[in-house]
mmCIF file as gemmi writes it, N, C-alpha and C atoms, coordinates in Angstrom:
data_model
loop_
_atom_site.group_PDB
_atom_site.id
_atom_site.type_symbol
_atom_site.label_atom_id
_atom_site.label_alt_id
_atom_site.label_comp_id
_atom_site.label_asym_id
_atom_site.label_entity_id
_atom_site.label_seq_id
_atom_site.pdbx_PDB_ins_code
_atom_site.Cartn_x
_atom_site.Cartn_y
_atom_site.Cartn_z
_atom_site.occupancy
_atom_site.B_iso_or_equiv
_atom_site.pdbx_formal_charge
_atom_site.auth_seq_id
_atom_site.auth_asym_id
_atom_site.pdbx_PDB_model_num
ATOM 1 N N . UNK Axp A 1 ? 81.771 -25.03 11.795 1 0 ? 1 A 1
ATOM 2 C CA . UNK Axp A 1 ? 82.028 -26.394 12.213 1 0 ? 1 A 1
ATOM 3 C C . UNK Axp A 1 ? 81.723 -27.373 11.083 1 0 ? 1 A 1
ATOM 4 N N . UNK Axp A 2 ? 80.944 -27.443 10.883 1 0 ? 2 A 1
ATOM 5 C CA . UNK Axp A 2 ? 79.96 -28.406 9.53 1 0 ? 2 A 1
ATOM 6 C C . UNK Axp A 2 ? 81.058 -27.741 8.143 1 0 ? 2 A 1
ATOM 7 N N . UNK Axp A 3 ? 81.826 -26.339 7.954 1 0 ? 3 A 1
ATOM 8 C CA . UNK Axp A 3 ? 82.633 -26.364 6.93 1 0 ? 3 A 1
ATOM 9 C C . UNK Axp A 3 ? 84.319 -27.216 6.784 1 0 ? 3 A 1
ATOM 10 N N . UNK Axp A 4 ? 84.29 -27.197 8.294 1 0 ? 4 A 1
ATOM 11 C CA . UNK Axp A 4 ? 85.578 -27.961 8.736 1 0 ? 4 A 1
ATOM 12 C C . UNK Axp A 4 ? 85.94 -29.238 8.295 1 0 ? 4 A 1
ATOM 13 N N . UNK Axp A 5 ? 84.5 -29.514 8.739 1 0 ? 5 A 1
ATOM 14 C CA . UNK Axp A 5 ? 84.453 -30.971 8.747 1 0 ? 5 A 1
ATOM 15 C C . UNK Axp A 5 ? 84.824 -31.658 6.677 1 0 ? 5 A 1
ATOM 16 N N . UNK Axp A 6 ? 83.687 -30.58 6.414 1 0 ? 6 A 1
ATOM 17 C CA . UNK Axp A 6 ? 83.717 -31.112 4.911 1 0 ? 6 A 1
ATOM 18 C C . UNK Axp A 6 ? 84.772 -30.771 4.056 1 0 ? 6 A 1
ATOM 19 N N . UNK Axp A 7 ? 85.295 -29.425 4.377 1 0 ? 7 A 1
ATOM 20 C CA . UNK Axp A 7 ? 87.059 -29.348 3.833 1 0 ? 7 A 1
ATOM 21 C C . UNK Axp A 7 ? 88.701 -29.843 4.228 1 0 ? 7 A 1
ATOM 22 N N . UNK Axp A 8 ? 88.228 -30.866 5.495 1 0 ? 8 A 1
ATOM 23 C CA . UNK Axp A 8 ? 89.06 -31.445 5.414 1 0 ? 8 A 1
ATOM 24 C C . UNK Axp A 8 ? 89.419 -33.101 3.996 1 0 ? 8 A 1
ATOM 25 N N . UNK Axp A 9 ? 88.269 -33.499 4.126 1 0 ? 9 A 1
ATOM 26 C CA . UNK Axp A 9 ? 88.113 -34.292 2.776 1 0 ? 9 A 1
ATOM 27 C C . UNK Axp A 9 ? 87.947 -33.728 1.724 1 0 ? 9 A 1
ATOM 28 N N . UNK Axp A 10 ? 87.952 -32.074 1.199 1 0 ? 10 A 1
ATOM 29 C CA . UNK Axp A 10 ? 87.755 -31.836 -0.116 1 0 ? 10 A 1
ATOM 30 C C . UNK Axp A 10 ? 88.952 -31.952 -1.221 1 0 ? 10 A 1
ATOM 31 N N . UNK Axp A 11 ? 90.197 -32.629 -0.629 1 0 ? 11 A 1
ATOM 32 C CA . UNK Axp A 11 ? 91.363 -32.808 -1.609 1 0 ? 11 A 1
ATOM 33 C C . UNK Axp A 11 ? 91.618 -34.471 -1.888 1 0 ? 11 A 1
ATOM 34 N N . UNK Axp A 12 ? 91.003 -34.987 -2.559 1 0 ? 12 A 1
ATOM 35 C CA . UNK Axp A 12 ? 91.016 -36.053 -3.131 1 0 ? 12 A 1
ATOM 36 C C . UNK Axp A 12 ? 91.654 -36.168 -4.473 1 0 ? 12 A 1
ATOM 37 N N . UNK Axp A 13 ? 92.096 -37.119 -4.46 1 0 ? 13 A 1
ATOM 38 C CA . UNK Axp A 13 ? 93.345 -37.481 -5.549 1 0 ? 13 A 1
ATOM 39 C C . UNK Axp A 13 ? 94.081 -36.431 -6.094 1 0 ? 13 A 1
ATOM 40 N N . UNK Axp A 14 ? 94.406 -35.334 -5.724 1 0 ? 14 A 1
ATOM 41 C CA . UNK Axp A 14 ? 94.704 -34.125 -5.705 1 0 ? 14 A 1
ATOM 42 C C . UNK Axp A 14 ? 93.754 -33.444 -7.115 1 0 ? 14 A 1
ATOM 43 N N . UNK Axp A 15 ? 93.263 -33.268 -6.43 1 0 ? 15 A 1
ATOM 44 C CA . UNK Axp A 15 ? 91.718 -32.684 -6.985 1 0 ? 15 A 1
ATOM 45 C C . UNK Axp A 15 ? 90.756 -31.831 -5.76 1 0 ? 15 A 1
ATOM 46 N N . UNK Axp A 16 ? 90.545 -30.456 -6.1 1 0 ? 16 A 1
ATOM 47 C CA . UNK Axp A 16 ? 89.966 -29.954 -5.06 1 0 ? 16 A 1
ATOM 48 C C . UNK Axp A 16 ? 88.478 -28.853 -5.843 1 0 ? 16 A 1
ATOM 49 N N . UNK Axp A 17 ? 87.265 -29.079 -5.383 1 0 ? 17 A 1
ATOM 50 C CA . UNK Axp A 17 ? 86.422 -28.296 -6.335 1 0 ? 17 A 1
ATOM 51 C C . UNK Axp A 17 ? 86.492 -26.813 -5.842 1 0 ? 17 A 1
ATOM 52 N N . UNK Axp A 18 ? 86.771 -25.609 -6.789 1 0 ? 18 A 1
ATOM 53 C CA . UNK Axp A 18 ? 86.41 -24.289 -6.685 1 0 ? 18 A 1
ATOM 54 C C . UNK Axp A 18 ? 86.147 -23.547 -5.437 1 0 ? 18 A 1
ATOM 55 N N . UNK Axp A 19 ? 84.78 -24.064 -5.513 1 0 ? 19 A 1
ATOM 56 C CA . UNK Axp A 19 ? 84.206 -23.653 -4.2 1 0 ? 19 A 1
ATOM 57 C C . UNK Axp A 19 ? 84.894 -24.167 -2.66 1 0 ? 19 A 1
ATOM 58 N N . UNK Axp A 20 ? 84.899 -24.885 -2.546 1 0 ? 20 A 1
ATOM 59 C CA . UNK Axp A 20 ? 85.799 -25.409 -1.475 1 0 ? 20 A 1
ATOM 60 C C . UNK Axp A 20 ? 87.239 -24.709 -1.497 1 0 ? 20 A 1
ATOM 61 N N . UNK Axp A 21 ? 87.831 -24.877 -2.138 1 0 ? 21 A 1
ATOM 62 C CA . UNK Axp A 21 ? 89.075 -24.176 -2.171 1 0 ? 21 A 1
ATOM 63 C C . UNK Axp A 21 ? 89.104 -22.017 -1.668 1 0 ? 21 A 1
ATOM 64 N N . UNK Axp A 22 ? 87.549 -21.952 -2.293 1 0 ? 22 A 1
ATOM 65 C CA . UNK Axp A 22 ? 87.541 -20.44 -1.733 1 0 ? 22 A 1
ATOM 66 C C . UNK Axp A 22 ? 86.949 -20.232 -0.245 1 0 ? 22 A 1
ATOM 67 N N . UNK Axp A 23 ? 86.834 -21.374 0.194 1 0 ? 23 A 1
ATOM 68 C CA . UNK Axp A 23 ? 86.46 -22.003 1.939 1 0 ? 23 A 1
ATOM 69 C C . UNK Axp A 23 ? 87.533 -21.823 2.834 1 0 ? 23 A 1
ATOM 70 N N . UNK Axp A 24 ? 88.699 -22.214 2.138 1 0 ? 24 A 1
ATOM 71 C CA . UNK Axp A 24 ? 89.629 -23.03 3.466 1 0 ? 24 A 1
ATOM 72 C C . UNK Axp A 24 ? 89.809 -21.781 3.903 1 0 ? 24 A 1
ATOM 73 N N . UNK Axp A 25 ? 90.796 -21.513 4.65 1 0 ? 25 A 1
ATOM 74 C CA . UNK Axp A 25 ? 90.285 -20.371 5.684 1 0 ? 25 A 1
ATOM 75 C C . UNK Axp A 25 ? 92.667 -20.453 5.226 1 0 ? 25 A 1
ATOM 76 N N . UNK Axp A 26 ? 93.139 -18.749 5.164 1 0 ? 26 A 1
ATOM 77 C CA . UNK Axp A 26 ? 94.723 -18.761 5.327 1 0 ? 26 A 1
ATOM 78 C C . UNK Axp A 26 ? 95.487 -19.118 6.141 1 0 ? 26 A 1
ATOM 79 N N . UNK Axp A 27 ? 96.584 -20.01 6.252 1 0 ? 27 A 1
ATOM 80 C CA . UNK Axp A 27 ? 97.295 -19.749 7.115 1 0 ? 27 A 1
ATOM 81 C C . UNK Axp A 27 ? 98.11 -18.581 7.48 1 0 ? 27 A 1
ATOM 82 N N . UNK Axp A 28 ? 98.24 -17.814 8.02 1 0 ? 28 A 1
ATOM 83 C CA . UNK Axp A 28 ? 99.375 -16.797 8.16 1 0 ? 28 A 1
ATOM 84 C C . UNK Axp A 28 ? 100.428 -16.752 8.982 1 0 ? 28 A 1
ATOM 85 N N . UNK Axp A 29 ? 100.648 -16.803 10.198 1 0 ? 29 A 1
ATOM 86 C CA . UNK Axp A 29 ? 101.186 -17.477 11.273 1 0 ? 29 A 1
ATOM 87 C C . UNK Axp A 29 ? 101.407 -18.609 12.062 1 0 ? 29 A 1
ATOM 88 N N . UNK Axp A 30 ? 101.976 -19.012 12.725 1 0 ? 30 A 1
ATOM 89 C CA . UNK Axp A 30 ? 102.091 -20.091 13.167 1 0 ? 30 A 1
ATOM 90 C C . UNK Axp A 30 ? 102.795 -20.357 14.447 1 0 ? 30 A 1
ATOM 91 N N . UNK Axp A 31 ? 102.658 -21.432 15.267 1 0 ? 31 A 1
ATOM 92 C CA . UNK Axp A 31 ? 103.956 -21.122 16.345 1 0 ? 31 A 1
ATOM 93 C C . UNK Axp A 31 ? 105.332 -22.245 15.95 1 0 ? 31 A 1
ATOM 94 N N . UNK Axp A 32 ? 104.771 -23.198 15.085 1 0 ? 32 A 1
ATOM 95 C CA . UNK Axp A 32 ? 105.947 -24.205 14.327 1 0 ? 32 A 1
ATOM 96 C C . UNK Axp A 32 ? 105.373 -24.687 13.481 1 0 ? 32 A 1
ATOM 97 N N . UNK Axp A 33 ? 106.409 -23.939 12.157 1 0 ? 33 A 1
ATOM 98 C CA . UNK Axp A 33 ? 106.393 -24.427 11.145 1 0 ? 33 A 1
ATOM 99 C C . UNK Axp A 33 ? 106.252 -25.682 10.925 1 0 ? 33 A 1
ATOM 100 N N . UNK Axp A 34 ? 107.251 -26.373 11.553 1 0 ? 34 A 1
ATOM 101 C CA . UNK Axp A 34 ? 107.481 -27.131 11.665 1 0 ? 34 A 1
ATOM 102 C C . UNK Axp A 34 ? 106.512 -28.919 11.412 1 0 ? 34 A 1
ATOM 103 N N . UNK Axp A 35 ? 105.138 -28.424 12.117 1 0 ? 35 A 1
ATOM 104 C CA . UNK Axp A 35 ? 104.02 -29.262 12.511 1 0 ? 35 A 1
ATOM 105 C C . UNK Axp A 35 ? 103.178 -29.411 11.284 1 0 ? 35 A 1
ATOM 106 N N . UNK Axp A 36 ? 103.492 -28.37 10.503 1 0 ? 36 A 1
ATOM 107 C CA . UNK Axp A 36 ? 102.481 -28.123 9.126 1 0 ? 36 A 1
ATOM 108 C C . UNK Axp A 36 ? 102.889 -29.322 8.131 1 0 ? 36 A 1
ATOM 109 N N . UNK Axp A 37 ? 102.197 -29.74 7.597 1 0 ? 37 A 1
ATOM 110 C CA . UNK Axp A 37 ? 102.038 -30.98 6.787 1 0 ? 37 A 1
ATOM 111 C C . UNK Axp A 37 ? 101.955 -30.523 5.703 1 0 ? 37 A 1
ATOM 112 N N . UNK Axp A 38 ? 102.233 -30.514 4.328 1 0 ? 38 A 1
ATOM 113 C CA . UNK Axp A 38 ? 102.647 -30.337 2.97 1 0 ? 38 A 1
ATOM 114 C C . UNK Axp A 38 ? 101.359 -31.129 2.073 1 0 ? 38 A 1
ATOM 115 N N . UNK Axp A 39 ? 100.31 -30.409 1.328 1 0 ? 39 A 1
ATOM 116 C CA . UNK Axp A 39 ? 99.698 -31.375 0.787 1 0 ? 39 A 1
ATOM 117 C C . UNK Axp A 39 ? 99.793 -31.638 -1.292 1 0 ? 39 A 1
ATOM 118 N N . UNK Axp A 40 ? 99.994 -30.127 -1.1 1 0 ? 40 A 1
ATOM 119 C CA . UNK Axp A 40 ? 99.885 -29.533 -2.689 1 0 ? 40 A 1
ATOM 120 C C . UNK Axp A 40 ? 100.207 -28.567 -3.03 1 0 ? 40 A 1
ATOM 121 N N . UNK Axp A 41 ? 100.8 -27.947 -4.321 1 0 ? 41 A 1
ATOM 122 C CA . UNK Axp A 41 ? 100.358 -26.94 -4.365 1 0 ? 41 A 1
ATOM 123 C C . UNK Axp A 41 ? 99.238 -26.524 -5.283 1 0 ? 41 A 1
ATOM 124 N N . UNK Axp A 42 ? 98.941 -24.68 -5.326 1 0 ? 42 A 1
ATOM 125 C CA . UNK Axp A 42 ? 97.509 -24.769 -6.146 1 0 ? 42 A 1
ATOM 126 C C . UNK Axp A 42 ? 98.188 -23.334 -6.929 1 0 ? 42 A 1
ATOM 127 N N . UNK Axp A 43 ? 97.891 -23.038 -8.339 1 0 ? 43 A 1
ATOM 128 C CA . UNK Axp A 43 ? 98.034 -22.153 -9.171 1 0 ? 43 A 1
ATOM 129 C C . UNK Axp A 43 ? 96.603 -21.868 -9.825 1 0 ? 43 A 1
ATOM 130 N N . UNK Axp A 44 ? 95.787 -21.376 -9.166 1 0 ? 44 A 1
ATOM 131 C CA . UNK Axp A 44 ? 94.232 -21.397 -10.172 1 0 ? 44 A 1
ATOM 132 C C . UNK Axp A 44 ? 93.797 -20.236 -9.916 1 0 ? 44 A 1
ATOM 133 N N . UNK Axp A 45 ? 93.431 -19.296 -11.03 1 0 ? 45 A 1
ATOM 134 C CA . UNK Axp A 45 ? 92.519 -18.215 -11.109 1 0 ? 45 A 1
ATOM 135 C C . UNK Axp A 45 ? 91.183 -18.328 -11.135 1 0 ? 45 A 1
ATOM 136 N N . UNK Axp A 46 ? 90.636 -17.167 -10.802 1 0 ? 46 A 1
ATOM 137 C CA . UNK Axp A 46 ? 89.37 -17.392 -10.102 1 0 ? 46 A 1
ATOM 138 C C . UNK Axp A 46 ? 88.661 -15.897 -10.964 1 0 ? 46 A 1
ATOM 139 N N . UNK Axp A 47 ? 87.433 -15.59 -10.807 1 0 ? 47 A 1
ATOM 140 C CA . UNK Axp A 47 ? 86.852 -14.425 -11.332 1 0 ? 47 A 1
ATOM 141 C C . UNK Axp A 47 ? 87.387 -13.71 -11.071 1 0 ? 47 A 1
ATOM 142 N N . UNK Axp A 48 ? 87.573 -13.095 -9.366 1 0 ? 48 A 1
ATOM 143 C CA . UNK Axp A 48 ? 87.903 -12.144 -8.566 1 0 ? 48 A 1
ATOM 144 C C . UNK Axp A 48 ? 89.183 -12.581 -7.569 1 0 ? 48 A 1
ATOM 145 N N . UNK Axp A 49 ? 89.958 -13.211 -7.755 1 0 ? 49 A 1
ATOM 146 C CA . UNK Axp A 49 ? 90.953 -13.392 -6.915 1 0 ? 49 A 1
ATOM 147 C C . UNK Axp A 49 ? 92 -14.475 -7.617 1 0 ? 49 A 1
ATOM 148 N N . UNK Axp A 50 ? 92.905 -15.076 -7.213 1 0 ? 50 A 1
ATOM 149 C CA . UNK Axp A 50 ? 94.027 -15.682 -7.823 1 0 ? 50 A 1
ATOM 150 C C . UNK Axp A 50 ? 94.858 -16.358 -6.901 1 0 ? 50 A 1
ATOM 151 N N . UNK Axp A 51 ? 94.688 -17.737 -6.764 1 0 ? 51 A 1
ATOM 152 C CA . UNK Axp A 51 ? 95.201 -18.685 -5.632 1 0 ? 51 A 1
ATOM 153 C C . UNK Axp A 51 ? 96.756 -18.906 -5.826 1 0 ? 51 A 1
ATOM 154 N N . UNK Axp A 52 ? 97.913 -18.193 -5.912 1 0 ? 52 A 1
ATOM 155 C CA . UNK Axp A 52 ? 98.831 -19.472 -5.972 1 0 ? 52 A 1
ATOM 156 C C . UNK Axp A 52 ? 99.413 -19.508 -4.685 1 0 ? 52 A 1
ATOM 157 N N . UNK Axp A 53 ? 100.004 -20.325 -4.353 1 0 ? 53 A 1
ATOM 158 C CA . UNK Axp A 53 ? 100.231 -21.078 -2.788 1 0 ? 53 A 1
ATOM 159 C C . UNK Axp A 53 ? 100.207 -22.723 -2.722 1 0 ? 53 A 1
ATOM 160 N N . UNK Axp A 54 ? 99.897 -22.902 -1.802 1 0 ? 54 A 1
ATOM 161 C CA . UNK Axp A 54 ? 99.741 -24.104 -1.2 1 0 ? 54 A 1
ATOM 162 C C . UNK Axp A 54 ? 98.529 -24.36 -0.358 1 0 ? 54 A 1
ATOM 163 N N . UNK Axp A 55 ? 98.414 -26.552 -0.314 1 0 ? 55 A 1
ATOM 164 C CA . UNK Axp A 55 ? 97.473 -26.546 0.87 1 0 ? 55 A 1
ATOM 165 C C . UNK Axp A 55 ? 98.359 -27.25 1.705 1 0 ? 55 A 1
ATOM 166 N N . UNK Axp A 56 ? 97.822 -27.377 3.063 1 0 ? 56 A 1
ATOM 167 C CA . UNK Axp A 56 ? 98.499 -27.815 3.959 1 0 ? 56 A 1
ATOM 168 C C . UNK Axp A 56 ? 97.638 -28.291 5.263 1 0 ? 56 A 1
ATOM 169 N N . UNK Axp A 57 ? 98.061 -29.119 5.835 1 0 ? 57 A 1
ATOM 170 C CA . UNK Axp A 57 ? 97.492 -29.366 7.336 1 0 ? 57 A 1
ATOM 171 C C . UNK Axp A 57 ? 98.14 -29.036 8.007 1 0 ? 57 A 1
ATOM 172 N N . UNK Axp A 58 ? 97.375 -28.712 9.147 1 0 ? 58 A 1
ATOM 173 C CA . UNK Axp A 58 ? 97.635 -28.457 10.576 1 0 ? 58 A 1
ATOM 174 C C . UNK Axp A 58 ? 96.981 -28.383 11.755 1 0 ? 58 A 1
ATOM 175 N N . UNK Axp A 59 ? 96.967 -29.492 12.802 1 0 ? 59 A 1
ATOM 176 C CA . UNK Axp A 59 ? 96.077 -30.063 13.704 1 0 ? 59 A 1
ATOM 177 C C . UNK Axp A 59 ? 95.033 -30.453 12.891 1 0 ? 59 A 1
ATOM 178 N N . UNK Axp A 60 ? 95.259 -31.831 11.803 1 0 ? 60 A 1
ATOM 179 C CA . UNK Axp A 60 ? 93.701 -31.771 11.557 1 0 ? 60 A 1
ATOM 180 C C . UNK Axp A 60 ? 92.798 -31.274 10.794 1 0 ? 60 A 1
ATOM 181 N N . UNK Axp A 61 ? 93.608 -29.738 10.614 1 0 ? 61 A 1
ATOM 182 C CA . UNK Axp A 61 ? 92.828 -28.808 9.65 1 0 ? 61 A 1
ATOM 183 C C . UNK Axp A 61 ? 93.419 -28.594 8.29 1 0 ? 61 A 1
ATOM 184 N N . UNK Axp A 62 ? 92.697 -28.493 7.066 1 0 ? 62 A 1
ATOM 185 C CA . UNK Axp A 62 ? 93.739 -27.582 6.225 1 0 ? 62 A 1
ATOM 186 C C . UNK Axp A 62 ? 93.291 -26.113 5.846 1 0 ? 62 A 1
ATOM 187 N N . UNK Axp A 63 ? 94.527 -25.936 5.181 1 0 ? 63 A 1
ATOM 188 C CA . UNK Axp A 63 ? 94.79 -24.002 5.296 1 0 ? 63 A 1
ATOM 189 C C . UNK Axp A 63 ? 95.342 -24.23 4.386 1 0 ? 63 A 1
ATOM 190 N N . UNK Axp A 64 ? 95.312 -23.169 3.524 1 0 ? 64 A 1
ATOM 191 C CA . UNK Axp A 64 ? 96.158 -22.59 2.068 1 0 ? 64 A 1
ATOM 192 C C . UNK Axp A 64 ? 97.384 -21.289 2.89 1 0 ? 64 A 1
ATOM 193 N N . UNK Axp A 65 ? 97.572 -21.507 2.217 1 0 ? 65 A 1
ATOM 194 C CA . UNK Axp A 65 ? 99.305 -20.829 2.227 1 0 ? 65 A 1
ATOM 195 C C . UNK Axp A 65 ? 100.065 -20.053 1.246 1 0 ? 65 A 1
ATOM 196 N N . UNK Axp A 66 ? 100.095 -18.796 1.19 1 0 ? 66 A 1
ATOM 197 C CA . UNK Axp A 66 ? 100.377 -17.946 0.071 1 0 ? 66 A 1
ATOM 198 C C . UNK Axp A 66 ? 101.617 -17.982 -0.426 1 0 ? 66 A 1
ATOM 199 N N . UNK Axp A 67 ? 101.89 -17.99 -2.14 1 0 ? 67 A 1
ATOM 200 C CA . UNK Axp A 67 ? 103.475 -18.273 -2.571 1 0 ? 67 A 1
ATOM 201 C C . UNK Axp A 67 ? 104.351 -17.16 -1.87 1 0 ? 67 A 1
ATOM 202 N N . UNK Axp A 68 ? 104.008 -16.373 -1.271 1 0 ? 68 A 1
ATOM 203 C CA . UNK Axp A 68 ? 104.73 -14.78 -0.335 1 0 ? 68 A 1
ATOM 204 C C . UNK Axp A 68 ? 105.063 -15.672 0.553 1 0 ? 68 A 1
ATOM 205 N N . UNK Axp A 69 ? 104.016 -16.193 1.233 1 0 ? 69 A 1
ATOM 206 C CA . UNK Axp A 69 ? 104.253 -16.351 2.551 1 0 ? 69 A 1
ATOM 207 C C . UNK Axp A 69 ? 105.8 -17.719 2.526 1 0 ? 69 A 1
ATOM 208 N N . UNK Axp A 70 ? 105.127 -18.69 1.248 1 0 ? 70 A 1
ATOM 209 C CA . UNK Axp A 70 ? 106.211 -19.918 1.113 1 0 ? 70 A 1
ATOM 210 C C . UNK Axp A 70 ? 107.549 -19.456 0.953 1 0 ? 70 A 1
ATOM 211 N N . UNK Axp A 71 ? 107.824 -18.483 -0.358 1 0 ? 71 A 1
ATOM 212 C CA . UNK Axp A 71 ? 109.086 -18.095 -0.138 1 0 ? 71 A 1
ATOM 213 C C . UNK Axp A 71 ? 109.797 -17.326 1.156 1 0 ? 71 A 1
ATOM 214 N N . UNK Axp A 72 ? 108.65 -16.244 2.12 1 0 ? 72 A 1
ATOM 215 C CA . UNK Axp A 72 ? 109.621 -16.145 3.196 1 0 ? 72 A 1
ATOM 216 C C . UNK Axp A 72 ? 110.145 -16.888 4.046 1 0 ? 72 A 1
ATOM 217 N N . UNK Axp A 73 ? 109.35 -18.405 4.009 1 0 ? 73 A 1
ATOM 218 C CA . UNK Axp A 73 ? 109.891 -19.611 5.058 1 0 ? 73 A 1
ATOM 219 C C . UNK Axp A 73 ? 110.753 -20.411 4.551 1 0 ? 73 A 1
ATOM 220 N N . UNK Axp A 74 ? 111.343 -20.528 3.056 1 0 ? 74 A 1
ATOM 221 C CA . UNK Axp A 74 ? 112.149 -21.466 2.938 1 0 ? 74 A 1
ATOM 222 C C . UNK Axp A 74 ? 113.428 -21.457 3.282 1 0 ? 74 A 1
ATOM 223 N N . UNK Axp A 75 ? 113.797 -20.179 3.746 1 0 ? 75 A 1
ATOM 224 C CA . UNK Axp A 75 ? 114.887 -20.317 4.624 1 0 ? 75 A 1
ATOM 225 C C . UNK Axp A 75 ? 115.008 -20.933 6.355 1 0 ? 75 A 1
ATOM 226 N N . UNK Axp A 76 ? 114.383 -21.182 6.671 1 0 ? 76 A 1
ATOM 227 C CA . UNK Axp A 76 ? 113.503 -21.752 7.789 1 0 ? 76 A 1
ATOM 228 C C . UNK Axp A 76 ? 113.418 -23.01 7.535 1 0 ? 76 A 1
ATOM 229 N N . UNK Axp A 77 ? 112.073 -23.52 6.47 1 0 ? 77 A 1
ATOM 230 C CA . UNK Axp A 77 ? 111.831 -24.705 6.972 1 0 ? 77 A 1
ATOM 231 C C . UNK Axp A 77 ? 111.64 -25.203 5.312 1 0 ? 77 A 1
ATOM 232 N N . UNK Axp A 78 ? 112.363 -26.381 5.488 1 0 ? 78 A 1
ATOM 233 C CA . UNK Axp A 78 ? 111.932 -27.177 4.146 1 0 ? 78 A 1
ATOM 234 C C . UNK Axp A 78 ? 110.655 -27.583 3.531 1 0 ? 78 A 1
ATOM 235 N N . UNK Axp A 79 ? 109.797 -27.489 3.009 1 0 ? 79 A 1
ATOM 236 C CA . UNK Axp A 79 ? 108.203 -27.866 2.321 1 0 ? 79 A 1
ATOM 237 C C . UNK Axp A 79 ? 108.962 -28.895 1.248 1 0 ? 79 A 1
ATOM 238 N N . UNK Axp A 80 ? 108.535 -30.125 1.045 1 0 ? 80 A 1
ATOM 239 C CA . UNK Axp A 80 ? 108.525 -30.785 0.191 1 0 ? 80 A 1
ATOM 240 C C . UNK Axp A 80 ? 107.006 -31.229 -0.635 1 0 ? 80 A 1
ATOM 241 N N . UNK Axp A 81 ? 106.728 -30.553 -1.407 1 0 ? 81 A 1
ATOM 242 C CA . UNK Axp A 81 ? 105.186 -30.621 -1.77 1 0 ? 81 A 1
ATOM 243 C C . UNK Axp A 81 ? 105.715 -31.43 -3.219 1 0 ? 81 A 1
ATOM 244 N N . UNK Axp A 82 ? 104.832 -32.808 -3.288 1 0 ? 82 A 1
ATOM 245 C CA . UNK Axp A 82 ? 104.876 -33.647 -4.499 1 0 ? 82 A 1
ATOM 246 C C . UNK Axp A 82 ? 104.058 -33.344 -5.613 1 0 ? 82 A 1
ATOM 247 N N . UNK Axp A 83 ? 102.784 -32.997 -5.623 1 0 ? 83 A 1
ATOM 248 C CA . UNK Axp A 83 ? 101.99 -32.993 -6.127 1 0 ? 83 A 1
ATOM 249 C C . UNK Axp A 83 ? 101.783 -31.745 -6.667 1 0 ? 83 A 1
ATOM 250 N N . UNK Axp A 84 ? 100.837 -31.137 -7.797 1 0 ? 84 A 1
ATOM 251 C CA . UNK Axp A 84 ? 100.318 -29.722 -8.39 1 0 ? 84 A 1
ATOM 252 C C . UNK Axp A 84 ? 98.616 -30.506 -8.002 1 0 ? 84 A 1
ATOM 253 N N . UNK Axp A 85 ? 98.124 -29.529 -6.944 1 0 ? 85 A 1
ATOM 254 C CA . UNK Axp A 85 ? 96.569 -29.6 -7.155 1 0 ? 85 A 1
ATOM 255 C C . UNK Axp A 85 ? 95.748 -29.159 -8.105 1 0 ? 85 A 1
ATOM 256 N N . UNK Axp A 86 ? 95.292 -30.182 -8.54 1 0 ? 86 A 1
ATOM 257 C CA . UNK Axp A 86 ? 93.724 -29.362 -9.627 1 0 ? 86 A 1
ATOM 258 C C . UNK Axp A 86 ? 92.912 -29.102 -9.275 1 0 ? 86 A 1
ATOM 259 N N . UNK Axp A 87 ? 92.333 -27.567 -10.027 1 0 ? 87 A 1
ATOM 260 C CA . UNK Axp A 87 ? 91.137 -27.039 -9.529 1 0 ? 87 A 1
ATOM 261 C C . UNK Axp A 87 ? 90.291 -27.627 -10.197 1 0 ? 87 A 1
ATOM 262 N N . UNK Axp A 88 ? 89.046 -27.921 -10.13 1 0 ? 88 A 1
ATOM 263 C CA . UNK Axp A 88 ? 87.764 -28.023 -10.795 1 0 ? 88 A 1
ATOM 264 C C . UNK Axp A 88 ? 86.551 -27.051 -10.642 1 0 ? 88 A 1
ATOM 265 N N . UNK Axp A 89 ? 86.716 -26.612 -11.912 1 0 ? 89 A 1
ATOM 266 C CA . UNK Axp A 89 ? 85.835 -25.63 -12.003 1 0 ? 89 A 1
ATOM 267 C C . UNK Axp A 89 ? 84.425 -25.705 -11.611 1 0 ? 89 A 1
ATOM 268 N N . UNK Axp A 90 ? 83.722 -24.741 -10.938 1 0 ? 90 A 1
ATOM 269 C CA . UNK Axp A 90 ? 82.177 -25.134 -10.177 1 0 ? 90 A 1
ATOM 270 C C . UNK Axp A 90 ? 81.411 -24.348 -11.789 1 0 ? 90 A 1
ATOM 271 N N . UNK Axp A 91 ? 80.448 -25.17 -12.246 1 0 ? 91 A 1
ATOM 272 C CA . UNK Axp A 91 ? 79.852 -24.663 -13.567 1 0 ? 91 A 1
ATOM 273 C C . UNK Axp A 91 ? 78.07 -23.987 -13.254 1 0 ? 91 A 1
């Protein structure tokens, strides 16, 4: 609850820190695409893992979104994402 709260504000000026970003929790499914809100996308490597995807809202929440998962929906549903999110590295 208390992580919810604080990763919904962790994308500021499209800027998101490290740690937070290895928080948000995937989207994988959905029942409409449709409802999902477009925030960024993110290309950042990590020690042990490798983000590229997207963030996104939905109800409120955001969720990252895998470049797999984006290309199987663009036949489906349009994403217009403006922005490239930056990571900031946690030191």
């Amino acid at each position: 609850m208390e992580w919810e709260k604080l990763l919904v504000d962790s994308v500021k000026d499209g800027k998101i820190r490290e740690l937070y970003l290895s928080k948000i929790p995937q989207l994988k499914t959905c029942n409409n695409w449709r409802d999902v809100v477009p925030i960024g996308l993110v290309d950042h490597k990590m020690k042990h893992s490798h983000y590229k995807g997207a963030l996104v809202m939905l109800n409120d929440k955001i969720y990252f979104v895998t470049d797999k998962t984006l290309t199987a929906l663009t036949e489906f549903v349009k994403f217009n994402f403006r922005q490239q999110i930056q990571v900031l590295e946690d030191k």
